[in-house]
Every structure is written in structure tokens, then in C-alpha cells.
C-alpha positions in Angstrom: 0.0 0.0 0.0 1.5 3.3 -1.1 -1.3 5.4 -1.6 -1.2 6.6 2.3 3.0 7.1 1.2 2.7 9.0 -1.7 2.0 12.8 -1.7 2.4 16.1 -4.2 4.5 18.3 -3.8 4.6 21.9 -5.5 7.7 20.2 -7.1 6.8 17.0 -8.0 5.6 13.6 -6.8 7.3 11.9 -3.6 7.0 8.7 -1.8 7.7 7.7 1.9 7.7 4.5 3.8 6.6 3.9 7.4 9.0 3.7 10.4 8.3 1.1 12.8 8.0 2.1 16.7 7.3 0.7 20.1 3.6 1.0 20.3 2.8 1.0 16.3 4.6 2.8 12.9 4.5 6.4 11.8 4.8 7.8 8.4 8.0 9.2 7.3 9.6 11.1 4.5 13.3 11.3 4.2 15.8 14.0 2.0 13.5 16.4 0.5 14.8 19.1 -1.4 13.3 22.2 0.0 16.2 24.2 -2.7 17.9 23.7 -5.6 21.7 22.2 -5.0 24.0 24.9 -3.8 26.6 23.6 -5.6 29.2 24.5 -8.4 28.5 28.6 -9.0 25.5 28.2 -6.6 28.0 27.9 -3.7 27.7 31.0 -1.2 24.7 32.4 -2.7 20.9 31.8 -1.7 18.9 29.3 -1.7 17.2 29.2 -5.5 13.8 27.0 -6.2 14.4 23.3 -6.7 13.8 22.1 -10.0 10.3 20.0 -10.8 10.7 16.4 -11.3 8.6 14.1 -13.2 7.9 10.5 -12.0 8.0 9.7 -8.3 10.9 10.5 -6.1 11.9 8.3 -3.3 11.7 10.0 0.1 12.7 7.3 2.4 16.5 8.0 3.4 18.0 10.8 4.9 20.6 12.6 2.8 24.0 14.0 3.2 24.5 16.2 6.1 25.8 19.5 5.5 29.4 19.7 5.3 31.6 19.9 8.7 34.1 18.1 10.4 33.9 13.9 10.0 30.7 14.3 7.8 30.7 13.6 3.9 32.1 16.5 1.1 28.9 16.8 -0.4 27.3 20.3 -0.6 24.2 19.4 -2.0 22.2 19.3 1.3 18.9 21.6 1.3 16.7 19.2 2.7 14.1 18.2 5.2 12.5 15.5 6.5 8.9 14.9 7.9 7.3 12.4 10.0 3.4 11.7 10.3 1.3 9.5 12.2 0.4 6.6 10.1 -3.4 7.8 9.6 -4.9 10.4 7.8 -7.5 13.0 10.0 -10.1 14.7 8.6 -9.2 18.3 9.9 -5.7 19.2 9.8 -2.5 18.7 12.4 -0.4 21.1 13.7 3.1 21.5 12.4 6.4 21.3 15.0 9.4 22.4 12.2 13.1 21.6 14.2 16.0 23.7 13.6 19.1 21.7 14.8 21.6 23.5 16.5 25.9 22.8 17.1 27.0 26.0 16.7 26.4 26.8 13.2 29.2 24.6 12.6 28.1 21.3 12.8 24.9 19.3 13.8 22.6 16.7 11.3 18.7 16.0 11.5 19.7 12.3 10.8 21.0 12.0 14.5 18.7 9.8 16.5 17.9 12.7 19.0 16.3 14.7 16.5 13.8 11.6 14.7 10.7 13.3 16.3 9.3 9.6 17.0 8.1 10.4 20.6 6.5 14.0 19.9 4.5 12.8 17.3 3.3 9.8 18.6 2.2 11.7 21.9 1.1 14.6 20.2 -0.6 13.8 16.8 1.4 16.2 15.2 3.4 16.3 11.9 7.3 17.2 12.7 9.8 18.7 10.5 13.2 18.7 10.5 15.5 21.2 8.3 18.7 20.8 7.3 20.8 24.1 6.0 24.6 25.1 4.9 27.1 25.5 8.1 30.3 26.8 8.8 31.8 29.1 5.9 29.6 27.8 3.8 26.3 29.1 5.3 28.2 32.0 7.8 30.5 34.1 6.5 30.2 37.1 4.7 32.0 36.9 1.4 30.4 39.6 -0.1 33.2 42.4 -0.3 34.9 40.5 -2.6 31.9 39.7 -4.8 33.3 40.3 -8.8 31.5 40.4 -12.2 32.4 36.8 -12.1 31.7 35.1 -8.5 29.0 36.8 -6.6 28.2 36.5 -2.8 25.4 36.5 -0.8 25.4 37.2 3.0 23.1 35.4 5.7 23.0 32.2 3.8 22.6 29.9 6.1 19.4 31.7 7.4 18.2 32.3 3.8 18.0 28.7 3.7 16.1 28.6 6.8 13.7 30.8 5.5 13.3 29.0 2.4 12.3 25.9 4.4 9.7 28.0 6.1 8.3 29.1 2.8 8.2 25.2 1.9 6.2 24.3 4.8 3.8 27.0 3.5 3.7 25.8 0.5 3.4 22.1 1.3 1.8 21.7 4.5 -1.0 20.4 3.8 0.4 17.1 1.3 1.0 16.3 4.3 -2.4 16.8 6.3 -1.0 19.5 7.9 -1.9 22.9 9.3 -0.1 26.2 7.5 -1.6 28.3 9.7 -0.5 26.1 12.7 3.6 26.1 12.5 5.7 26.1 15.5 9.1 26.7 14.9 11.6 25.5 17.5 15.5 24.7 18.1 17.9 24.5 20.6 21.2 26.6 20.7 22.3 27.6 17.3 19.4 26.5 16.2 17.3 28.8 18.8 19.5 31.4 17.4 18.3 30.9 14.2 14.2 31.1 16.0 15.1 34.1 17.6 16.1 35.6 14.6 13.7 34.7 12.3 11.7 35.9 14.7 13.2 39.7 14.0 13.7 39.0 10.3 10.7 41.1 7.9 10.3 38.7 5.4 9.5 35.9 7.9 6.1 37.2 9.3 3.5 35.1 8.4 5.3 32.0 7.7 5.2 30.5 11.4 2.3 31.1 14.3 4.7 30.7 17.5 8.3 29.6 18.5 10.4 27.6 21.5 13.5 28.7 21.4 15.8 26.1 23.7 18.8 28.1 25.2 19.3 30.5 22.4 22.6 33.0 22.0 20.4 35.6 20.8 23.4 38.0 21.3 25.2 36.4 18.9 24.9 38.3 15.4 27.2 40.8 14.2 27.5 44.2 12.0 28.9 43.8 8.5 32.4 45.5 9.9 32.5 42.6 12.5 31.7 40.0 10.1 33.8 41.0 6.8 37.0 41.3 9.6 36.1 37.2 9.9 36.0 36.6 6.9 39.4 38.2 6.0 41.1 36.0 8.5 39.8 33.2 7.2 40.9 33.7 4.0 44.2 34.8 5.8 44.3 31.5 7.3 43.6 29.9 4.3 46.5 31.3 2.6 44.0 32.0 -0.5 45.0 34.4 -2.8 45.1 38.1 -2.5 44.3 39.1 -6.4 41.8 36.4 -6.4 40.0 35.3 -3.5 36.4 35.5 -5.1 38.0 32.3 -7.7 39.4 30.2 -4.7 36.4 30.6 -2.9 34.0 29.3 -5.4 36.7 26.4 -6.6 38.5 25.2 -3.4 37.5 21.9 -2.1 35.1 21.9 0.3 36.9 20.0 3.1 39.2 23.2 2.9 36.4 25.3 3.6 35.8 22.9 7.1 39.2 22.8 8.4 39.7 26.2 7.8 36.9 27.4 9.6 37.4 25.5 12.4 40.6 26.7 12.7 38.9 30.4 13.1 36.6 29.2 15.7 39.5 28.1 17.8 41.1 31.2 17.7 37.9 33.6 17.8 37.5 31.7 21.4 41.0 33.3 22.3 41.0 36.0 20.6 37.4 37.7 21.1 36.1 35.3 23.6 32.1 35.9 23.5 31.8 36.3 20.0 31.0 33.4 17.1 32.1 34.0 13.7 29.7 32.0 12.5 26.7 33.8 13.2 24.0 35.8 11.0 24.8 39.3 9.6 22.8 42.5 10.7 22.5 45.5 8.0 21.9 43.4 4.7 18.4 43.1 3.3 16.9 40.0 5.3 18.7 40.7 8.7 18.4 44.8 8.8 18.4 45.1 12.8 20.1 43.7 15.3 17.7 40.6 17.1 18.2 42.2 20.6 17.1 45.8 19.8 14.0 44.5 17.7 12.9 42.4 20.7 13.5 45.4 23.2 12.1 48.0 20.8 8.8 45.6 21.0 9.2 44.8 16.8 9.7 41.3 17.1 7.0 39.0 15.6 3.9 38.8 17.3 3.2 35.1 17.8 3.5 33.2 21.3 7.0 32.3 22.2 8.3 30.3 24.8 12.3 30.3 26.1 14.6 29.3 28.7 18.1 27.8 29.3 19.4 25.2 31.5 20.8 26.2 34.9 24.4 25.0 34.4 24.6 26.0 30.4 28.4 26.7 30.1 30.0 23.6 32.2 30.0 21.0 29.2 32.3 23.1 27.2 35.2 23.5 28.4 35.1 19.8 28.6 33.8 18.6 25.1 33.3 22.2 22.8 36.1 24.7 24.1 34.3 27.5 22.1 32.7 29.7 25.5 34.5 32.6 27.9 34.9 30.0 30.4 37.9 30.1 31.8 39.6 33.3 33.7 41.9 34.3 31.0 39.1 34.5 28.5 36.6 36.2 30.8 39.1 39.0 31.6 39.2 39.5 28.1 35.2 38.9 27.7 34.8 42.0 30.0 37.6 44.2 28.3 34.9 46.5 26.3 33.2 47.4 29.3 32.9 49.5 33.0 35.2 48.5 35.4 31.7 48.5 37.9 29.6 46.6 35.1 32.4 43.7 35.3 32.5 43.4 39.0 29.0 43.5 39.5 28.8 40.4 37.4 31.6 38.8 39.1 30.5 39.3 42.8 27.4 37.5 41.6 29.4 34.1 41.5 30.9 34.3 44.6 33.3 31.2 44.0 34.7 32.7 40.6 37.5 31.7 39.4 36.7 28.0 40.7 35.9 26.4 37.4 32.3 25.9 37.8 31.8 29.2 38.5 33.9 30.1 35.6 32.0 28.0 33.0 28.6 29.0 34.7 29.6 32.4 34.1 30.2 32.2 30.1 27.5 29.9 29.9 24.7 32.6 31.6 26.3 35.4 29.2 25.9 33.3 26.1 22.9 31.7 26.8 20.5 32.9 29.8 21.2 36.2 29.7 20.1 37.2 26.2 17.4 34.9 26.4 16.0 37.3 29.4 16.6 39.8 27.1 14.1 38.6 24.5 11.6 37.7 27.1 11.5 40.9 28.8 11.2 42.7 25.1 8.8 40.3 23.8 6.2 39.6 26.8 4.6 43.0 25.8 4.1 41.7 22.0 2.4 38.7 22.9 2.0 36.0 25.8 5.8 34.8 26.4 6.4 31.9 28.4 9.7 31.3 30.5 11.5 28.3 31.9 14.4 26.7 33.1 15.9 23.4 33.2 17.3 22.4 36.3 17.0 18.4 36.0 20.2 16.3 35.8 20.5 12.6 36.5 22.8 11.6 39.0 26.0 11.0 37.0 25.8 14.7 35.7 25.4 15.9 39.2 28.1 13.9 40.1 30.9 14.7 37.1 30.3 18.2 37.7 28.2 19.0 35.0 24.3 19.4 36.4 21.7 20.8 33.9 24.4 21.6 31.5 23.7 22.8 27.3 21.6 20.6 25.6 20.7 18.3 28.3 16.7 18.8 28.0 16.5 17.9 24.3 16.8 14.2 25.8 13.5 15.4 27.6 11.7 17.2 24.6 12.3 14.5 21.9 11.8 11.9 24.9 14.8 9.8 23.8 14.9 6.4 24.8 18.5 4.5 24.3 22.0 3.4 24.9 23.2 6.7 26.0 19.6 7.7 27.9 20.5 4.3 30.0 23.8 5.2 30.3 23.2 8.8 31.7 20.3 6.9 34.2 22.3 4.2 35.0 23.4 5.2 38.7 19.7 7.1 39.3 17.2 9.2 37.5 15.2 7.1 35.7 11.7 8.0 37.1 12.9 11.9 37.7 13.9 11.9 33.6 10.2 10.3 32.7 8.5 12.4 34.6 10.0 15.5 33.5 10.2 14.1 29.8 6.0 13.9 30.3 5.9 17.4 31.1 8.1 18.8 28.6 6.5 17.0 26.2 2.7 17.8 27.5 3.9 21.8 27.6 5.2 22.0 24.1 2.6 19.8 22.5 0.0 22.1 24.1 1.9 24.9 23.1 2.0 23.5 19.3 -1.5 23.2 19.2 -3.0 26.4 21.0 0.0 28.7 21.7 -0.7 28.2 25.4 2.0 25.1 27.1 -0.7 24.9 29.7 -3.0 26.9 32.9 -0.5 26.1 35.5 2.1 28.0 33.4 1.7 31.4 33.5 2.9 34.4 31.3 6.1 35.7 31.6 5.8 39.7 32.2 8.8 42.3 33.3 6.9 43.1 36.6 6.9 39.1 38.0 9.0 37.1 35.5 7.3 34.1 36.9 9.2 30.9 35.3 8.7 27.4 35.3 11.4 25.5 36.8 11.9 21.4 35.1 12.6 19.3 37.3 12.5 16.3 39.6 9.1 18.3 41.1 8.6 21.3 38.7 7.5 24.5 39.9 6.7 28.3 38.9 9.4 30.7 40.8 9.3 34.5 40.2 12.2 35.8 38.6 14.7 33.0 39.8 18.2 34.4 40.2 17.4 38.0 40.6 20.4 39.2 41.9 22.0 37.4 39.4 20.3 38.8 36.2 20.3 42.3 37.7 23.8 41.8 38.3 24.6 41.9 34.3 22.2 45.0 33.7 24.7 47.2 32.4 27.2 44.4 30.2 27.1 45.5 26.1 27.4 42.1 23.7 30.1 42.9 21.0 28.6 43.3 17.9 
């Protein structure tokens, strides 16, 4: 039976298969091209339509992941995926469209965490996953050296995320879905890319609320900023002077990986707080900065919920050495502003320079203190929804590492396997269901009615009530206030 498996497309004809799971199979359709290939001259420039195909296109295998460091060379990797229950419902389902995160320089929607199985069995809704160009290839600015020949776009790793957005529009219902019924959501880089989407003009209309999970909403950069990057990666590179714009479009692309890389590493040293790979403010889809459009109250009005974790920055210095969290790098973090700004922040980690305290530190500047930021702007716009994730299973608590980054997508995608045994192997089992059901209940209510649920209220600047995950979950009015007041005053390089 394929008829269930096959659906039209604006671009042609595709067919899925079914995906066995615990309790019964969903629907799935793998490596769609949202795009055309941005390959050959298409490299560094937007996303262009994808040509029509005749005949029937397999969609049941995910494609290549973008290019980054121990994935395949191929470029051609504008796709998405979608998973559906197995039946068909008479009045459409609310869309949940993923945006992965890993820093804008690496990540894959193929990875097992980000399947979607659990959420769509639970919730009856149709999830999406995007994939989108990283690195140098999506976040750089190239466009100064732009000739007759080789042009450059800037922002194209979020042109391609917008382009998947305008797909979902366009295709939604093939798939019994909702248009007017999207919730966008990711977690780090990937909340970075919902919280500025959420700022971008062109994007109104596409989506009717957002999650953003942790997101470095700081973290996007004039054109001054961003063209200084991409001269030293070229610099690095050792490309050409005369010619840059002809390397660029004909290097090999595992080039373009190991080179940028090498300019995160020493952007961490260098300007620690800052990402070179990050979108552009001033060009045509990204004209303001996220953080003034949120405070100015410009940001889209759709329902938004956002948090962090409570220990964001102590994984990295352990396992992705990109964050101010170390002493050396935090002097330097704090080098742009007051002397009274920087020890009012300090003072509010009274065991700084201890390492924890050092890694919580970078972690609540990249993370949790911009995502206050947004909320605070955006609670006047529309109702805006706060948490924090303060669960960790024993073994975290015990390494040292608590609620660190990315530990609640294990509770929002409700993954169940080797490494959620291994994390619960010592204790936390129960605590990790229970707050899996909740997570799960909240965004899933959220999806469907832009409200997570009665017994969590609205964020406002007055109360900045929050719910707090874990083993018992609760509301708490602004948790941390001496804390967040403490970095009232610090100015994100931009």
C-alpha cells in the first residue's frame, strides 16, 4: 500500500515508507529538497527554487549532512524531513518544524535525537526537521569580494532557513498539515536561528509561534565585524590576494571545514564571547540587530516560549572549548566594558575563578542572559512563556556538570536508548520520565494552542514568573534575581 505514502508536492511527486516504533509505525519522508543544489556557481549564494521532477521521487532515506568536520564533502544538502502518524485526519495537524543547533558549525537532522518519533506519537502532530549550509559555507560574509564573475550573498545559512519555512507554506497540507498552525523551534544555534527569524521582515506570516531552547540571541554581528572574519579566514587559508572570489567558489570543500574551524578556535582566544559563525545584521533580510528589535517591542507577534538550563556553560570546556569559560578569557570577555559593570557580574558568583563558577559564568552570558533579554522585550508583544531546566541525573550531578547545554532535548524529543541508560544508570530514571512527560505535555499544548498549559503562566517584566523542570517542577518568580540584575549594564560585542 503506497497510496497513504505518496504525496504532491509543489515540485513534483514523492513517496515515503513507514517507520516502525514501540507502540505501532508512523509515516515518514526522508531528504527532501526544500532548494535547488547549492553547488558548483550556486556555492555562497541563496537558496534558489528546486527544480520540478517528473515521476515519483523516493523520500525514504536521509541525505548527506551539510558539510563539517567527520561528515561527507557533499554540498548538496537543502533538505528536510517529515514524520506523520500513520493515519490520515479529517481536519488538519499542527506542524512542530526543528532547527538543529551545534553551533552553526556542525549538527545533522539524521541524528537519532532529533527523529521526532516520541512527539509525534504523543502529540498527533506532523514534525519537520531542516537541514541548512554551516560553517563558511552558510556564515561568513563573502560579499566584499563579490566580482562580475563570482558573486556573494550574505546570511545564507538563514536564507535557507527561511526557504524551508516558505516550503512548509507551500506544502503543509500534502502532508495533512496545518499552515496556519507552524511552530518553529531549536535548541542553541538552532534557537538562534528562532530568535532571529523571529526579527527578520520577510519571515512574518510564515510560522504562528516559536520555543527557542537556550538560544545565543546576542550572537549576530554588523557587517564591519563579520567582513574582519572573513578576512582572516581567508588569511588562514592562505588564498590568494588578487583572487579570493575564484578560490572561494573552486576550493574543495573539506578546505572550507578545516579552515573554519581553525577560526573558531582562535575567535574563542581572541574575542572570547563572539561566534564568527553567526548571522549578519545591515543586509536586506537581517536589517536590525535581534536584541534591539525584541526590546524596541518589533519582534514577531506570535506566542514564544524560552529558557536555558541552569548550568549551560559547564560541558564546554570539557567537550566544545568555544565559550568565555575560563579566567583568561573572561578577563578579556569583560575588556569592552565598566570596570563597575564587570564586578558587579563577578560578585554574583561568589566562588569565581573556581571552574564551575567560571564555566557558569560564560555559559549565563551566552545563553541565559540574552534569552531574558528577548523575554522581557517580547512579553509586551504577545503572551511569552519562561522556563528553566534544572534536572540532571545523577552521574551529571556527580561529574560536575548538572543541567548543563543541551541536556533537555533528551527530555523534549523523549529519547529512549543506549546513552539515555547510560546517563540513568546510577539514578534518575523515574525523575527523567517524569520531566520528559511534562516537557512534552507543555510544548505539544503549546503547538496546538499557543498556550503550554494553565499552570504556566505568562512571563511579564513586573513578576517574571518561570517554570522551573525538574525532579518536582514549579513556577518561581524571577529565579536568580540578583543574578540577572547583576549583568544589567554588560554591552554584547557586535
Amino acid at each position: 500500500m503506497t497510496d497513504n505514502l505518496d504525496v504532491v508536492l509543489d515540485s513534483g511527486k514523492i513517496r515515503g515508507r513507514y517507520l516502525a516504533t514501540r507502540t505501532g509505525r508512523l509515516r515518514t519522508w526522508r531528504g527532501i529538497p526544500y532548494a535547488a543544489s547549492p553547488i558548483g556557481p550556486a556555492r555562497f549564494l541563496a537558496p534558489q527554487p528546486v527544480a520540478a521532477w517528473a515521476g515519483t521521487r523516493s523520500a525514504t532515506e536521509f541525505d548527506s549532512p551539510a558539510p563539517q568536520r567527520k561528515s561527507t564533502e557533499n554540498e548538496s544538502c537543502l533538505f528536510v524531513n517529515v514524520l506523520a502518524p500513520e493515519s490520515a485526519r479529517v481536519t488538519p495537524r499542527p506542524l512542530m518544524v526543528f532547527i538543529h543547533g551545534g553551533a552553526y558549525n556542525g549538527g545533522n537532522p539524521s541524528t537519532p535525537m532529533y527523529w521526532g518519533t516520541s512527539l509525534v506519537e504523543r502529540g498527533d502532530v506532523i514534525y519537520v526537521s531542516v537541514q541548512y549550509r554551516l560553517g563558511a559555507l552558510g556564515y561568513l560574509d563573502f560579499s566584499e569580494f563579490s566580482t562580475a564573475e563570482h558573486s556573494f550573498d550574505s546570511n545564507i545559512g538563514l536564507r535557507d532557513q527561511i526557504a524551508a519555512l516558505e516550503w512548509v507554506q507551500r506544502n503543509a497540507a500534502a502532508f495533512g498539515g496545518d499552515p496556519d498552525n507552524v511552530t518553529i523551534f531549536g535548541e542553541s544555534s538552532g534557537a538562534n536561528a528562532v530568535t532571529t527569524v523571529m526579527t527578520t521582515p520577510s519571515t512574518r506570516g510564515l510560522f504562528a509561534r516559536a520555543i527557542a531552547q537556550s538560544p545565543p540571541a546576542a550572537s549576530a554581528y554588523g557587517k564591519e565585524r563579520a567582513h574582519g572574519w572573513a578576512r582572516e579566514f581567508l588569511d588562514i587559508a592562505g588564498a590568494p590576494t588578487k583572487t579570493p572570489a575564484a578560490w572561494l567558489r573552486n576550493v574543495p570543500v573539506r578546505r572550507l571545514v578545516e579552515v573554519g574551524d581553525e577560526l573558531v578556535r582562535r575567535g574563542a582566544d581572541e574575542e572570547p564571547g563572539t561566534r564568527a559563525f553567526a548571522p549578519v545584521v545591515g543586509d536586506d533580510v537581517l536589517p536590525e540587530h535581534p536584541l534591539d528589535v525584541f526590546a524596541a517591542g518589533k519582534s514577531h507577534p506570535v506566542p514564544l516560549i524560552l529558557g536555558s538550563n541552569l548550568h549551560e556553560g559547564r560541558i564546554f570546556p570539557r567537550f566544545l572549548n568555544i565559550l568565555p569559560t575560563d579566567p583568561a578569557r573572561i578577563e578579556k570577555m569583560f575588556s569592552h566594558v565598566s570596570a563597575d559593570v564587570k564586578a558587579r557580574a563577578l560578585a554574583a558568583y561568589p566562588t569565581y575563578p573556581h571552574r564551575y563558577a567560571a564555566a557558569d559564568i560564560g555559559g549565563d552570558i551566552t545563553f541565559w542572559e540574552p534569552m531574558v533579554l528577548c523575554a522581557q522585550g517580547h512579553c509586551d508583544v504577545a503572551p511569552t512563556y519562561s522556563y528553566r531546566y534544572d534536572f540532571a541525573p545523577r552521574i551529571l550531578t556527580l561529574v560536575g556538570l548538572g543541567a548543563t547545554h543541551a541536556t533537555e532535548l533528551f527530555a523534549v524529543f523523549g529519547r529512549s536508548d543506549a546513552l539515555t541508560g547510560a546517563l540513568t544508570a546510577i539514578g534518575g530514571r523515574r525523575s527523567l520520565a517524569t520531566v520528559t512527560e511534562a516537557m512534552q505535555e507543555h510544548w505539544i499544548n503549546f503547538a496546538r494552542t499557543g498556550s503550554p498549559g494553565t499552570e504556566w503562566p505568562v512571563y511579564t517584566s513586573a513578576q517574571r514568573r518561570t517554570m522551573i523542570f525538574d525532579r518536582i517542577s514549579r513556577v518561581e518568580s524571577d529565579p536568580l534575581g540578583d543574578r540577572r540584575r547583576a549583568w544589567i549594564g554588560y554591552e554584547h560585542r557586535r
